[in-house]
N, C-alpha and C positions, 0 to 999 in steps of 0.2 A: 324445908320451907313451909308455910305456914298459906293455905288457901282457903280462900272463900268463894262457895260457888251457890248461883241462886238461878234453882228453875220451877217453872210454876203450874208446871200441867205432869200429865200423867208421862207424854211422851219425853219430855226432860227428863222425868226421874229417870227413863230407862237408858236413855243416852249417857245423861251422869252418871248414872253406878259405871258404866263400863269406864266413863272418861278417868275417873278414878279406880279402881282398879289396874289401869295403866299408869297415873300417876305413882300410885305405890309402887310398881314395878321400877318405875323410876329413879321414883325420889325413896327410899327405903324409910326416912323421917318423918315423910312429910304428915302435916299437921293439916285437917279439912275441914270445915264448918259448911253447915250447907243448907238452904229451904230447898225444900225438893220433897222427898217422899221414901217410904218403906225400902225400895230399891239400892235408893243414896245411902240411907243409913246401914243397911246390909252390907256395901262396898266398903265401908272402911268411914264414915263420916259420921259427925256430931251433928243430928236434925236441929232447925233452929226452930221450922214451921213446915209444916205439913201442905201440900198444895192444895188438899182438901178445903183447904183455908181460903184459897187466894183465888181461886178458880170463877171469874165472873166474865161473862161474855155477854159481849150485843152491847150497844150504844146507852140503851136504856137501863139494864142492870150496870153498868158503869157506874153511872151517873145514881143511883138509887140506892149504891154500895160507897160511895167518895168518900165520908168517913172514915171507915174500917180501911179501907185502903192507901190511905191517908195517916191511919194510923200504924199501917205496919209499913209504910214506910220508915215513918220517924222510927220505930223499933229498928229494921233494919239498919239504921244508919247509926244507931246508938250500939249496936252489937257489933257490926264492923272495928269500929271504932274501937272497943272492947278489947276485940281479940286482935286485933292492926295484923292483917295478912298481909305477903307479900304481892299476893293478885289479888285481884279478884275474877271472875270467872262467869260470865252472864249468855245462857241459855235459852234461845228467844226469847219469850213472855214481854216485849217490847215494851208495851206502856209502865209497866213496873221495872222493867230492869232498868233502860234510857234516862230514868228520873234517876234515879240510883246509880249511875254511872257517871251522870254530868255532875254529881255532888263529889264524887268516887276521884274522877279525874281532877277535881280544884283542890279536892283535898292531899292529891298526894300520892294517891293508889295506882299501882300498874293496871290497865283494864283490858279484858281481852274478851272478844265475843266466838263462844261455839254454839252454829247452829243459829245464819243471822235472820234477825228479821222480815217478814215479807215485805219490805221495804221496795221491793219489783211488782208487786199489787198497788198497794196503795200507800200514801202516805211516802210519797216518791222524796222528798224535801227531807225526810228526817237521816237521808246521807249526809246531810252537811253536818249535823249533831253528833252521826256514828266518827265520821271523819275528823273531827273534833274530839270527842272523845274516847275513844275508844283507840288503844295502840296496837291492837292487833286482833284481822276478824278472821275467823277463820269457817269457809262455807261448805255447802254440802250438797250442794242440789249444782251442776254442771253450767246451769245458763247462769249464774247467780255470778261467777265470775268476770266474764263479760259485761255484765251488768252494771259492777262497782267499778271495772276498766272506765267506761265511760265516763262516770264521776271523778276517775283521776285517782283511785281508792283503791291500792295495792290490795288485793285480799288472798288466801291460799285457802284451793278448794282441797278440803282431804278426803273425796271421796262422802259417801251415806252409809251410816253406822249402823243401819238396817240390813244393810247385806250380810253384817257379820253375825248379827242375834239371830238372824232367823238360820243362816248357813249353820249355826250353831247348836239351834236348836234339831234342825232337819237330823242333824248328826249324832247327837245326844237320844231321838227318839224313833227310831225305825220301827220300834215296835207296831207304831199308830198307825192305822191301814186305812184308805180312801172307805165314804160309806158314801154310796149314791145316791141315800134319798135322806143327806141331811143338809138343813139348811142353817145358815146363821145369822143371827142378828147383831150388827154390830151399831149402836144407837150413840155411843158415845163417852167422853166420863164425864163431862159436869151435869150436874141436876137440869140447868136449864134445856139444854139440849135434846138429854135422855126427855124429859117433859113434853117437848116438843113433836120427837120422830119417834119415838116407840110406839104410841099411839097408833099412827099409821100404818109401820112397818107390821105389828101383829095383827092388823086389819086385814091384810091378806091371808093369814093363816088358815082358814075357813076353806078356799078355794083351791086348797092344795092336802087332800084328805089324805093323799098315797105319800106325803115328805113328813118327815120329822123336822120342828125348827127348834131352836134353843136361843136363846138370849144369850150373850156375853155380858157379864156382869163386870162395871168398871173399879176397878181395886181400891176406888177413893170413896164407895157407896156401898150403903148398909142394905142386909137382906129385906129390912122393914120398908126401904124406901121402894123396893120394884113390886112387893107383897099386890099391893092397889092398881099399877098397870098390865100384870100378868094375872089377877083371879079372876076376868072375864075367857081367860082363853089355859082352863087346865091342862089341855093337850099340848100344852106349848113346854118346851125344858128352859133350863136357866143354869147360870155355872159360875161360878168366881176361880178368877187364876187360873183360865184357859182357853184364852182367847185363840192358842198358837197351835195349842191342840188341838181347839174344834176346826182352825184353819185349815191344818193337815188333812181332816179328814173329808170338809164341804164340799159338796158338788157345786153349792154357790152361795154367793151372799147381798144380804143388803146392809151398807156401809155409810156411816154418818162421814160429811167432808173431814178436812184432816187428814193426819197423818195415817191413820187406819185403811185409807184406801191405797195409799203405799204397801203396806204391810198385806193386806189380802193380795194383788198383784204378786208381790216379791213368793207369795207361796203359791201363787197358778189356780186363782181361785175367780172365775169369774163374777165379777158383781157390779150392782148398781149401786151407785151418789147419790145420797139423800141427804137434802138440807133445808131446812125450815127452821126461821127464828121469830125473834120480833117483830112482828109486821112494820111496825116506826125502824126500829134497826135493819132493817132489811132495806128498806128504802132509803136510809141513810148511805146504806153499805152501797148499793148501787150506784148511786151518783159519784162514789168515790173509788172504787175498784176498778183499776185500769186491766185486769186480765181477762183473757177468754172461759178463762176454765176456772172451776173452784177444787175440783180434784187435781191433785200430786202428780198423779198416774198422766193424765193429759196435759198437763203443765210444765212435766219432763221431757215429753215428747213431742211436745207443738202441736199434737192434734188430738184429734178426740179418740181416745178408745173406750174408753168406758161411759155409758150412759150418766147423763145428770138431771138429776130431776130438782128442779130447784122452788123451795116454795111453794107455789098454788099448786105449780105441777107435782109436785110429792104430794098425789091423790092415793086413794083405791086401787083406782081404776088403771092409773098409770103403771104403777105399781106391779099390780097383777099381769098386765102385758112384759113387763120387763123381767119380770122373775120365769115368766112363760118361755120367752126369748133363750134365757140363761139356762133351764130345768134343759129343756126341749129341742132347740135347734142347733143340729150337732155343728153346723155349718158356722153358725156365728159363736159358736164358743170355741171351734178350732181357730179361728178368725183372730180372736180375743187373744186367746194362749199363745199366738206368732208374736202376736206386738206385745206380749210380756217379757218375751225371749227377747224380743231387740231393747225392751226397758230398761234392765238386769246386765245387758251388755254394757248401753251406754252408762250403769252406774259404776261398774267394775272397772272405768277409768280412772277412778280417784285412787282406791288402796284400800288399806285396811282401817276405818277413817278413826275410832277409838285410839290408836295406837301412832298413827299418824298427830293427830291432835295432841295427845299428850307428850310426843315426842317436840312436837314445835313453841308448845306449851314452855316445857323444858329448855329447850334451845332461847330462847326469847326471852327468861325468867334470869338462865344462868349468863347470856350476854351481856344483859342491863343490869346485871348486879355486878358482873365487870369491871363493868364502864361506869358506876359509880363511884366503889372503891377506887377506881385510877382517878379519878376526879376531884373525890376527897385527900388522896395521897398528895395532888397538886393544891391542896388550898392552904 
């Protein structure tokens, strides 16, 4: 069979490669087209676009981008079209895939979503759009279930595809042994973001003479762009293509919101949430955000485990208390490390979620091709 799958951040690519690579196990044929990134194309896929491309956050670069956006729209719909798959395959990125999927659904195409929406934050209304269009979602976060119950919106949770990368990696690399006095920065992947928190995050580095910290460098940005935020602070490292590494090793971290604060937890690394955007998009976001939390880690769990420093509060000052807290107090990081153990629990309810998804994937593809041939036999 013939698929199209479109994701537009870094944590997509890395979901899709795996989702496809189960596909192939699958389908031994099957044929993939895909926007996504380095990862996807590695897996077995045809890149169409890079998400280095598509990568635009906050209200105001929206809106300052509409254009381009605009125009890889119509591109994508003109290449669909092209290659006519029998799914298509949409990987949150919401405001770009949802356009792309109501045109997707009139036109013709099976539509299935892995990895839905935060449509439980905000932007509560766009279930009737998913429930409309989209014939099969499939989720990954535990409450996200319940969540689309209540809209009357069958969905199947497979489990967090995180469990398996990282259980994968842990196991692939024992060599990598704990270092107690390294820190890490994890700022982000898009330009705007990284722009935003790094700044901050290497402010503190100064106040901490006895750690080593190192930057994560995000796999969709060139060494020339972090060059100007790191040559005030030589003592500080930097790394491309080891985010999972330096996780292994950290005694702690400071972590831009997102998925990334998933990922530090799932490997037992104490850290704080740091988020600062556009001050107008920031404001915007709050009158609109129905959650408690902007972290994963405390939105899985309904309470707060990991600190969040959010905007004005992503100071110095703040900062430095909290990285104090994490370095320093044995008490609150054993504290920490409990409620990771119960996070990891409650995620290991779902399965093997890669394998799971491309098998429902599968099941759902080969039923309704079925049920059309008997359809077509009767006309």
């Amino acid at each position: 069979m013939k698929y199209y799958i479109i994701a537009g951040e870094a944590s997509g690519d890395l979901h899709g490669s795996n989702l496809i690579r189960e596909i192939h196990h699958l389908d031994r044929a099957a044929e993939i087209r895909c926007w996504g990134g380095d990862l996807m194309q590695k897996a077995g896929a045809s890149l169409v676009k890079h998400y280095r491309d598509l990568a635009f956050m906050g209200f105001v670069e929206v809106l300052a981008n509409l254009r381009t956006i605009f125009r890889n729209i119509d591109y994508c719909k003109a290449d669909i079209t092209a290659f006519a798959p029998d799914c298509i395959i949409f990987i949150d990125y919401p405001g770009f895939n949802l356009r792309i999927a109501a045109w997707a659904k009139e036109a013709g195409y099976r539509t299935i979503y892995y990895i839905s929406p935060q449509v439980w934050a905000w932007k509560e209304n766009r279930v009737k759009a998913i429930r409309q269009h989209i014939d099969k979602m499939l989720v990954i976060l535990p409450f996200e279930k319940p969540f689309y119950d209540k809209w009357e919106y069958p969905v199947e949770y497979v489990g967090h595809p995180l469990l398996e990368v990282i259980d994968r990696f842990r196991r692939e690399n024992t060599s990598i042994l704990p270092d107690e006095k390294l820190v890490v920065l994890l700022p982000g992947s898009r330009r705007q973001e990284i722009l935003k928190k790094l700044p901050v995050m290497l402010s503190v580095t100064p106040d901490f003479p006895d750690y080593r910290f190192i930057v994560a460098k995000a796999p969709g940005q060139s060494d020339e762009f972090y060059a100007p935020l790191l040559a005030p602070y030589p003592n500080v490292g930097a790394a491309s293509n080891s985010t999972y590494a330096l996780l292994m090793q950290a005694r702690a971290a400071l972590v831009t919101s997102g998925t990334a604060t998933l990922e530090t937890a799932l490997f037992g690394v104490p850290e704080v949430v740091c988020y600062k955007g556009n001050r107008l998009s920031y404001l915007i976001a709050r009158q609109l955000i129905r959650v408690k939390y902007i972290s994963l880690v405390n939105l899985i769990m309904d309470r707060l485990i990991v600190k969040e420093l959010i905007q004005d509060d992503l100071n110095k000052e703040n900062l430095v208390t909290e990285l104090n807290r994490l370095l320093k107090d044995d008490g609150y990081r054993q504290h920490m490390m409990n409620d990771y153990s119960q996070l990891r629990a409650e995620l290991h309810k779902g399965g093997k979620a890669s394998e799971q998804a491309a098998k429902s994937i599968w099941s759902f593809l080969s039923g309704s091709t079925a049920e059309k041939q008997k359809a077509d036999q009767h006309k």
